[in-house]
C-alpha positions in Angstrom: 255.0 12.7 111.9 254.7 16.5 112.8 251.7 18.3 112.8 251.3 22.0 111.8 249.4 24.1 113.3 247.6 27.3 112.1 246.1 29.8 114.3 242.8 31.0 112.8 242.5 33.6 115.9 243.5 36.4 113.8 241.5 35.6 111.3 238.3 35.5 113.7 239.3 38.4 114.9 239.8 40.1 111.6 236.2 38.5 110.4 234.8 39.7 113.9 236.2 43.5 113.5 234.3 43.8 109.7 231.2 42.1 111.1 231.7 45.2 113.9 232.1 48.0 110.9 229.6 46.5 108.6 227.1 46.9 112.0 228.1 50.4 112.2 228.2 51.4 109.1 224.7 50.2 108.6 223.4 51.4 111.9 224.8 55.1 110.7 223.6 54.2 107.3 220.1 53.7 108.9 220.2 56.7 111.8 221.1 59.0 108.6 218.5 57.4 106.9 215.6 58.1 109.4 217.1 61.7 110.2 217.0 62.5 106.6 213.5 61.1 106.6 212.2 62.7 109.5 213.5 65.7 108.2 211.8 65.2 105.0 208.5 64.6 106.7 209.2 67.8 108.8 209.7 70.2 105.7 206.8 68.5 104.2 204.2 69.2 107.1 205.9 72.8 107.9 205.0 73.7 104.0 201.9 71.9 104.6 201.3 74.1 107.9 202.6 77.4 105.8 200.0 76.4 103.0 197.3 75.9 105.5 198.2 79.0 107.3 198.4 81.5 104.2 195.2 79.9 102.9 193.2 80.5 106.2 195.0 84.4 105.9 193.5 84.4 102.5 190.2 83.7 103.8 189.8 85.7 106.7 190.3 88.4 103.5 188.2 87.5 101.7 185.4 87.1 104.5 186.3 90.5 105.9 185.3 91.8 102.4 182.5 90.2 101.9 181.6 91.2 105.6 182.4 95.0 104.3 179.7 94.4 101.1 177.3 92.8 103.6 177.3 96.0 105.2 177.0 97.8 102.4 174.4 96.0 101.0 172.3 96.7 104.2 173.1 100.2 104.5 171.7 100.3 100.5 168.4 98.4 101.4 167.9 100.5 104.0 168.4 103.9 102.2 166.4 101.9 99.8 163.5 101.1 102.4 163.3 104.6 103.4 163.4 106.3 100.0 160.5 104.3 99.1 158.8 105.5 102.4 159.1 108.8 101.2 157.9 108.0 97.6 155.1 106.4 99.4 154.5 109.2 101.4 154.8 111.7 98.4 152.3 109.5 96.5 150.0 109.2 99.0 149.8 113.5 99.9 149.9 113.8 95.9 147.0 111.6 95.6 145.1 113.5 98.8 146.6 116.9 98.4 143.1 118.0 97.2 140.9 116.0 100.2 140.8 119.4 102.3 139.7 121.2 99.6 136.9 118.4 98.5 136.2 118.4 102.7 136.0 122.0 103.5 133.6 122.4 100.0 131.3 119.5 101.3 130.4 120.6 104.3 129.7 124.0 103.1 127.2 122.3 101.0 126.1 120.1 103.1 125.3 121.9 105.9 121.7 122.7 107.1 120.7 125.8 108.5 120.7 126.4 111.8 123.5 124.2 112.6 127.2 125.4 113.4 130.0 123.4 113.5 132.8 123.6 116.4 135.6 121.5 114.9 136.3 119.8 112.3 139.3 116.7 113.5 140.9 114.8 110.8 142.8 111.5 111.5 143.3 109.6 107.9 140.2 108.9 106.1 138.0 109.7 109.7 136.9 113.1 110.1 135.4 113.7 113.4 132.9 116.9 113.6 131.2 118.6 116.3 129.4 121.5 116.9 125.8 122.9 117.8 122.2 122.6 116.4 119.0 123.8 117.2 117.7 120.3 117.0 118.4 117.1 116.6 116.3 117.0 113.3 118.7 119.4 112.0 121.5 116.6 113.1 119.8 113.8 111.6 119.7 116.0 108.2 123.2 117.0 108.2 124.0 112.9 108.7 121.7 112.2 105.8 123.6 115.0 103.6 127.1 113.9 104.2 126.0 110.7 103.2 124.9 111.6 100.2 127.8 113.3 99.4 130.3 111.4 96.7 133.4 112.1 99.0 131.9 111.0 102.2 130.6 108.1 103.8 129.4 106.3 107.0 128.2 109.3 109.0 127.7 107.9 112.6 126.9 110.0 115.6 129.0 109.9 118.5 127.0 111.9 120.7 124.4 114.6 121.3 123.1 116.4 124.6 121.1 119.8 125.5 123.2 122.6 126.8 122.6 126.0 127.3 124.9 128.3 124.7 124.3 132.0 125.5 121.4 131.5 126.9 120.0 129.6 124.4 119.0 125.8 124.6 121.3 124.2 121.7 122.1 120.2 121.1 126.1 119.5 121.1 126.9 116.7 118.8 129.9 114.8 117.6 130.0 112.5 114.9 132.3 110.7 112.4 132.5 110.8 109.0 134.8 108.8 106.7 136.3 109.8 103.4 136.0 108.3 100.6 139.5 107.4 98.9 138.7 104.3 96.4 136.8 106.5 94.0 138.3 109.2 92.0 139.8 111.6 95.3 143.5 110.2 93.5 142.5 111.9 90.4 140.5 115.1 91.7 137.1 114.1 90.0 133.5 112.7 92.3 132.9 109.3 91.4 129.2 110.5 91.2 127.7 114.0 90.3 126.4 116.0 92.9 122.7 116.9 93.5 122.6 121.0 92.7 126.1 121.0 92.0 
């Protein structure tokens, strides 16, 4: 009996040789795979970082405006602040623009005889006065006149003391007065009519 033999060597070798491309065909398969994935992911975050990056350019434009109308808005309040300090201030010498007048005419009337008066200081609604009398009654009358008067108020002496004025014996005095600005000084009329007026 004879016996055949076959050689299946070939045919391993064969079997092992498209085992080996198969292997690289998928290992290329998969490296082109991930490349082309990495990729992907790449030009996805890079627009992603592009976005991000004109977004935040957009912004800092925005806020630099806004910073810009900030400014402006503060430079407006404060021309704002300041023309209502002047209207204020217009007001207010509108309101008083006749208190030297009213002053000047009240202690004309108001003063006794024998009394002269040195100067006449005026610091908003306080008037300091001082001057000379022959006594101190003629002081204490002047007080009880200005406060009798409808534009003045509070009459309070500061001080009084004998000195000699041309050789004379005379009484220096200071005192403070207030005026009166609640009553009708804004509109030019007394509150209340005066005595002999």
């Amino acid at each position: 009996m004879s016996t055949t033999r076959i050689n299946l060597l070939p045919h391993r070798e064969l079997k092992r040789a498209a085992r080996k491309r198969e292997f690289t065909f998928v290992a290329a398969g998969t490296f082109i795979f991930a490349l082309a994935a990495a990729l992907l992911a790449h030009t996805i975050l890079a627009g992603m970082v592009d976005s991000q990056l004109a977004k935040n350019k957009f912004l800092k434009g925005e806020i630099a405006k806004v910073d810009k109308e900030i400014e402006e808005i503060a430079r407006l309040k404060e021309q704002t602040g300041a023309l209502l300090a002047r209207k204020q201030i217009v007001e207010t010498l509108q309101a008083n623009r006749t208190e030297a007048v009213h002053l000047l005419d009240q202690l004309v009337r108001r003063l006794p005889d024998g009394l002269y008066l040195k100067s006449v200081k005026q610091t908003a609604d306080k008037i300091n006065l001082t001057g000379y009398a022959q006594s101190n009654a003629r002081i204490a009358t002047l007080m009880r006149n200005l406060d009798s008067s409808p534009w003045l108020s509070n009459a309070e002496l500061v001080e009084t003391k004998a000195v000699q004025l041309n050789n004379l014996r005379v009484n220096e005095f200071s005192l403070n007065i207030q005026l009166k600005r609640d009553q009708g000084a804004a509109t030019g009329k007394p509150a209340a009519k005066e005595k002999g007026a």
